[in-house]
N, CA, C and O of each residue as an XYZ file, in Angstrom:
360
protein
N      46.595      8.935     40.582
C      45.368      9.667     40.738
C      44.231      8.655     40.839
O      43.866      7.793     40.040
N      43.707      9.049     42.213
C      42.249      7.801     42.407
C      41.359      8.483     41.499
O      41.499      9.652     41.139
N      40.141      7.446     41.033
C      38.979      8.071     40.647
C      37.916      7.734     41.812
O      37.935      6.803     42.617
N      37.013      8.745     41.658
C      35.760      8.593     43.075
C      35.342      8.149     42.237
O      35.298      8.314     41.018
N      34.608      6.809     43.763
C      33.332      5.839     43.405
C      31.954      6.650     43.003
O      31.470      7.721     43.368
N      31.667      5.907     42.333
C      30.524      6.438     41.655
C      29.332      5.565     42.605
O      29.223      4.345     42.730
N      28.424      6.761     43.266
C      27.150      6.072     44.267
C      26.093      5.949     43.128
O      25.749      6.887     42.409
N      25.631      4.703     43.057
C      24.403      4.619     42.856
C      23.465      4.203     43.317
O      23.548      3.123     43.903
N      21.902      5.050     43.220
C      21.020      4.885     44.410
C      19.780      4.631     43.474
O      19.430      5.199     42.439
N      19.150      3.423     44.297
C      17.843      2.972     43.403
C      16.974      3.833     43.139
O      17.307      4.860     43.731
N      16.035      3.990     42.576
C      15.264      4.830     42.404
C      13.929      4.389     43.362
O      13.749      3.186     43.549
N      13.109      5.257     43.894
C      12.356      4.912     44.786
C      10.962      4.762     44.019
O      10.536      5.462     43.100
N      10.350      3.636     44.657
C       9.514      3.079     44.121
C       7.643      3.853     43.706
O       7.060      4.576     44.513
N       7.220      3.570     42.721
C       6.061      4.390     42.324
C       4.789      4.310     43.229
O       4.191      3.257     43.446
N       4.441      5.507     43.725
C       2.969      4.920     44.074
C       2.023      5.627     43.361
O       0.974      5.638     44.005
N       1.940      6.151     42.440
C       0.859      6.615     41.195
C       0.706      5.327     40.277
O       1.635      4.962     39.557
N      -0.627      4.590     40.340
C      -0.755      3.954     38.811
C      -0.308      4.424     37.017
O      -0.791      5.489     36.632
N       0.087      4.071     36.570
C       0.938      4.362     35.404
C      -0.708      4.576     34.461
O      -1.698      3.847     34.395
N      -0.431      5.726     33.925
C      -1.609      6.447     32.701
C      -1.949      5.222     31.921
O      -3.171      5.119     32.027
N      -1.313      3.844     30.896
C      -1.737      3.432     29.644
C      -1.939      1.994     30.211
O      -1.545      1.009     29.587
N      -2.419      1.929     31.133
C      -2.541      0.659     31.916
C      -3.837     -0.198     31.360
O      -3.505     -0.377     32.532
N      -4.647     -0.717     30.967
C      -5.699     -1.345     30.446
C      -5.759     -2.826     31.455
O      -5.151     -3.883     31.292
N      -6.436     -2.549     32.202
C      -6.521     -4.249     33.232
C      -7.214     -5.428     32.352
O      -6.823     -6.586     32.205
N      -8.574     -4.669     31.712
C      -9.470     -5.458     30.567
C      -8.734     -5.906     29.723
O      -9.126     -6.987     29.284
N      -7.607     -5.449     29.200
C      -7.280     -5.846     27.557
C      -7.965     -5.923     26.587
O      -8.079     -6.948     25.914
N      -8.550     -4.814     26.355
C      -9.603     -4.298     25.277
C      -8.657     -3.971     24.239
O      -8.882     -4.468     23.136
N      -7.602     -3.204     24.378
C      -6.839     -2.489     23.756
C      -5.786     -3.625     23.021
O      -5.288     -3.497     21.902
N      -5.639     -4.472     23.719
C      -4.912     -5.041     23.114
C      -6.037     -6.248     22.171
O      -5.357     -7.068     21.554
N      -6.883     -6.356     22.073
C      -8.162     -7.368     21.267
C      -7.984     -6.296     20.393
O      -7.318     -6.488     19.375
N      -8.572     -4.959     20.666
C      -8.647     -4.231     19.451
C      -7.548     -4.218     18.678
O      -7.822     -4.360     17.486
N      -5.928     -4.051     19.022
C      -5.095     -3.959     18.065
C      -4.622     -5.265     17.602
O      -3.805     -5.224     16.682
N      -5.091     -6.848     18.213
C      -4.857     -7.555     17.195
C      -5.916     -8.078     16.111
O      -5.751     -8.759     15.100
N      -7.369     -7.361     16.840
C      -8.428     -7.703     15.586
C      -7.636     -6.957     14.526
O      -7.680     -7.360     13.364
N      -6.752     -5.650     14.932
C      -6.210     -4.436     13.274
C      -5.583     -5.305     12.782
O      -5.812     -5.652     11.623
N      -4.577     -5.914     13.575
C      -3.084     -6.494     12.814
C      -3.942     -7.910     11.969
O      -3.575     -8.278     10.853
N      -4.768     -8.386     12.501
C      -5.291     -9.966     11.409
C      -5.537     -9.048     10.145
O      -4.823     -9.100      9.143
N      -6.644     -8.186     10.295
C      -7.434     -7.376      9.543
C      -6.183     -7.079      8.160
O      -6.341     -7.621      7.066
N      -5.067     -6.217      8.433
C      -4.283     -5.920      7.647
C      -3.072     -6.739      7.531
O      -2.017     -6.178      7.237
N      -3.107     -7.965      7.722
C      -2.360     -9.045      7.417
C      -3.187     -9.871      6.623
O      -2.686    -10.767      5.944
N      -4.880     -9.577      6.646
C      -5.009    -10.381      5.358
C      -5.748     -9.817      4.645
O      -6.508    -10.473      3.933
N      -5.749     -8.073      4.615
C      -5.759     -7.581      3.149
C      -4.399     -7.861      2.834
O      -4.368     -8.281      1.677
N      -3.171     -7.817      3.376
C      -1.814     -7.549      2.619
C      -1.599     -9.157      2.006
O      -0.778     -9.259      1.095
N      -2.390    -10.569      2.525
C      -2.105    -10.975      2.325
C      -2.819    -11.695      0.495
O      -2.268    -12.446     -0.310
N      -3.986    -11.128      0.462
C      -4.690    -11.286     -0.442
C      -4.236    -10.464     -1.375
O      -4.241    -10.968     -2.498
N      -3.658     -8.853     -1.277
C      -2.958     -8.256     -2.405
C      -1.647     -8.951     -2.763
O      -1.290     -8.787     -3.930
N      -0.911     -9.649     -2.032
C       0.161    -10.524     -2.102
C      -0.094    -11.744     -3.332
O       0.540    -12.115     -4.319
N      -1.449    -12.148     -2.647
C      -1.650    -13.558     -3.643
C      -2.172    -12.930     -5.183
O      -1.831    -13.461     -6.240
N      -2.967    -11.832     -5.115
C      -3.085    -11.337     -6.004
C      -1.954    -11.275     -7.353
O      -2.196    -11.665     -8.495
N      -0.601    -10.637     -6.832
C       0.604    -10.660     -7.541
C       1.421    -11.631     -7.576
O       2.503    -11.472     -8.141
N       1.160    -12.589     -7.108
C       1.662    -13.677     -7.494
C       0.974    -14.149     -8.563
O       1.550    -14.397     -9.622
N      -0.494    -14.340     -8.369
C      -1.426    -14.833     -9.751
C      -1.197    -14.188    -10.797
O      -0.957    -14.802    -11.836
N      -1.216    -13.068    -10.769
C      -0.964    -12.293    -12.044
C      -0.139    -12.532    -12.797
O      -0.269    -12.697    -14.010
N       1.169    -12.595    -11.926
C       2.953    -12.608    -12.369
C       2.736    -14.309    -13.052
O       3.221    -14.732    -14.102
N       1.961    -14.963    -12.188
C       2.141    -16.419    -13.238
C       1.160    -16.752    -14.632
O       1.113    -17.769    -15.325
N       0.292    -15.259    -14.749
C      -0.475    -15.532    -15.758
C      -1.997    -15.696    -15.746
O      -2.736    -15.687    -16.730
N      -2.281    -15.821    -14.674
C      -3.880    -16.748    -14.125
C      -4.754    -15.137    -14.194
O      -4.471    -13.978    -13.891
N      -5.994    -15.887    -14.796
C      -6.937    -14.234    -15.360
C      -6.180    -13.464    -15.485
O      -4.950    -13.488    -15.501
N      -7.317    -12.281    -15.639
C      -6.877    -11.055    -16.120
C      -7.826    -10.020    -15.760
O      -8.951    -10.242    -15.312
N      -7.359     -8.967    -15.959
C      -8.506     -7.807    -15.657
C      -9.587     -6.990    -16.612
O      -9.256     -6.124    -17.422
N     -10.634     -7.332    -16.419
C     -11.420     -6.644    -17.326
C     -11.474     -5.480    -18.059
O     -11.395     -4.367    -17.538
N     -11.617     -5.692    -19.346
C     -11.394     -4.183    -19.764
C     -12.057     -3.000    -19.322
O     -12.679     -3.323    -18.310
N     -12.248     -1.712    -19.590
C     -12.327     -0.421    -19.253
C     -14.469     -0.564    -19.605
O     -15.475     -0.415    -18.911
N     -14.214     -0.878    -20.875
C     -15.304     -1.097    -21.444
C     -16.490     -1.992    -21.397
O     -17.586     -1.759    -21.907
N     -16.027     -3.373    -20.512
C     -16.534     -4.670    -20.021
C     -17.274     -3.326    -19.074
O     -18.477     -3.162    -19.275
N     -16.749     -2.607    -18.304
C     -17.290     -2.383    -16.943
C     -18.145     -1.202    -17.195
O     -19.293     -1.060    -16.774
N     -17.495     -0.393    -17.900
C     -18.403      1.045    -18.112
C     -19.301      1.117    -19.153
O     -20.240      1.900    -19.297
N     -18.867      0.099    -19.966
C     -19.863     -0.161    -21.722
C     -18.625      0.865    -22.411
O     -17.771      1.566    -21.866
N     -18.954      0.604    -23.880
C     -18.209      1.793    -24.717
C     -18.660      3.192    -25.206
O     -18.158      3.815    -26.142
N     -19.759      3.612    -24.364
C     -20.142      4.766    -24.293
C     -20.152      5.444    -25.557
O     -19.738      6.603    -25.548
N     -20.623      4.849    -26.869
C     -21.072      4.701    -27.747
C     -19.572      5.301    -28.754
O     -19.694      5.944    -29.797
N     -18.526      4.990    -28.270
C     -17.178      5.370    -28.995
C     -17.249      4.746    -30.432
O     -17.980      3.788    -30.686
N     -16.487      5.318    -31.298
C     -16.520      4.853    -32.842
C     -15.360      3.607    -32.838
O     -14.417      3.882    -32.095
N     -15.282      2.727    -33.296
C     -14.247      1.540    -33.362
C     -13.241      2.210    -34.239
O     -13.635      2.871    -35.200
N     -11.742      2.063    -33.928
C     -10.562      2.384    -34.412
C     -10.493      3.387    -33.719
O     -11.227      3.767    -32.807
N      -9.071      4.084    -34.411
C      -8.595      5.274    -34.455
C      -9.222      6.206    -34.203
O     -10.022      6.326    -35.131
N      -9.434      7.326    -33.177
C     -10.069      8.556    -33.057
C      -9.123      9.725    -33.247
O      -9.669     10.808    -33.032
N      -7.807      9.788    -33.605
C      -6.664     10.270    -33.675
C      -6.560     10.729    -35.715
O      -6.364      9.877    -36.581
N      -6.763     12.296    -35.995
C      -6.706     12.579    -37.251
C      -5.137     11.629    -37.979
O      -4.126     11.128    -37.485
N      -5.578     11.746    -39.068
C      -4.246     10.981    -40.177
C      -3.358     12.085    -39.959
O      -3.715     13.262    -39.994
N      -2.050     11.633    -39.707
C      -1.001     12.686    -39.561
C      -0.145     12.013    -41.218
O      -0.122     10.898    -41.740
N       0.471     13.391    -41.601
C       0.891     13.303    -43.054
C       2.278     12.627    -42.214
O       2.590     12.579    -41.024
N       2.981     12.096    -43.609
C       4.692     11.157    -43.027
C       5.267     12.410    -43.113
O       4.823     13.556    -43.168
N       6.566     11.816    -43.111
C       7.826     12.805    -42.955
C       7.622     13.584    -44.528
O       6.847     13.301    -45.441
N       8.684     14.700    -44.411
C       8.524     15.698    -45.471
C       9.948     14.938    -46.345
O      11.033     14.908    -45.764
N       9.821     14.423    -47.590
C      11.086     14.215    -48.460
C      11.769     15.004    -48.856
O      11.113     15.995    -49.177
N      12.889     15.128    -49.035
C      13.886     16.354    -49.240
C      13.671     16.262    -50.571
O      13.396     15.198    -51.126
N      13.832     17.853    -51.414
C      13.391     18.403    -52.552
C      12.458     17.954    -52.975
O      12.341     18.141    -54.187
N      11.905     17.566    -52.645
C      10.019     17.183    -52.455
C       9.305     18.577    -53.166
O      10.221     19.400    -53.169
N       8.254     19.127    -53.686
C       7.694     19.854    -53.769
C       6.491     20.090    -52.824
O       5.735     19.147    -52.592
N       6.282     21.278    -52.280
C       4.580     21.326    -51.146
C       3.744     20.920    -51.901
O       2.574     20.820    -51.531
């Protein structure tokens, strides 16, 4: 049993200009001003965690930034009684 040749025929050539064509290359300035842009925030949150992870500063407290909004020092949390002792009296 033969198998038939399989014809293949070029496809004929375009004469419509293609829709996403940019001759200027605007489009492409604009998307590599994005890609620097977010290659060096990612790269500064990067160095960020590295500094951290080795120790170097630290982050200011809550209170450095907002003040202590006139909070009482210690505990703001009532005294909770301990555990109840067995045959203990109330």
């Amino acid at each position: 049993m033969a198998a038939d040749p399989t014809t293949i025929t070029p496809r004929a050539p375009r004469t419509e200009t293609p829709v996403f064509v940019d001759p200027a290359g605007r489009r492409a300035r604009g998307l590599r001003a994005a890609a620097a842009v977010g290659a060096l925030a990612g790269l500064l949150v990067l160095g960020a965690l590295v500094l951290g992870a080795l120790g170097v500063g630290g982050l200011p407290g809550v209170s450095t930034i907002f003040g202590d909004g006139g909070a009482r020092q210690g505990s703001v949390a009532p005294e909770r009684p301990g555990p109840a002792t067995p045959g203990a009296a109330p």
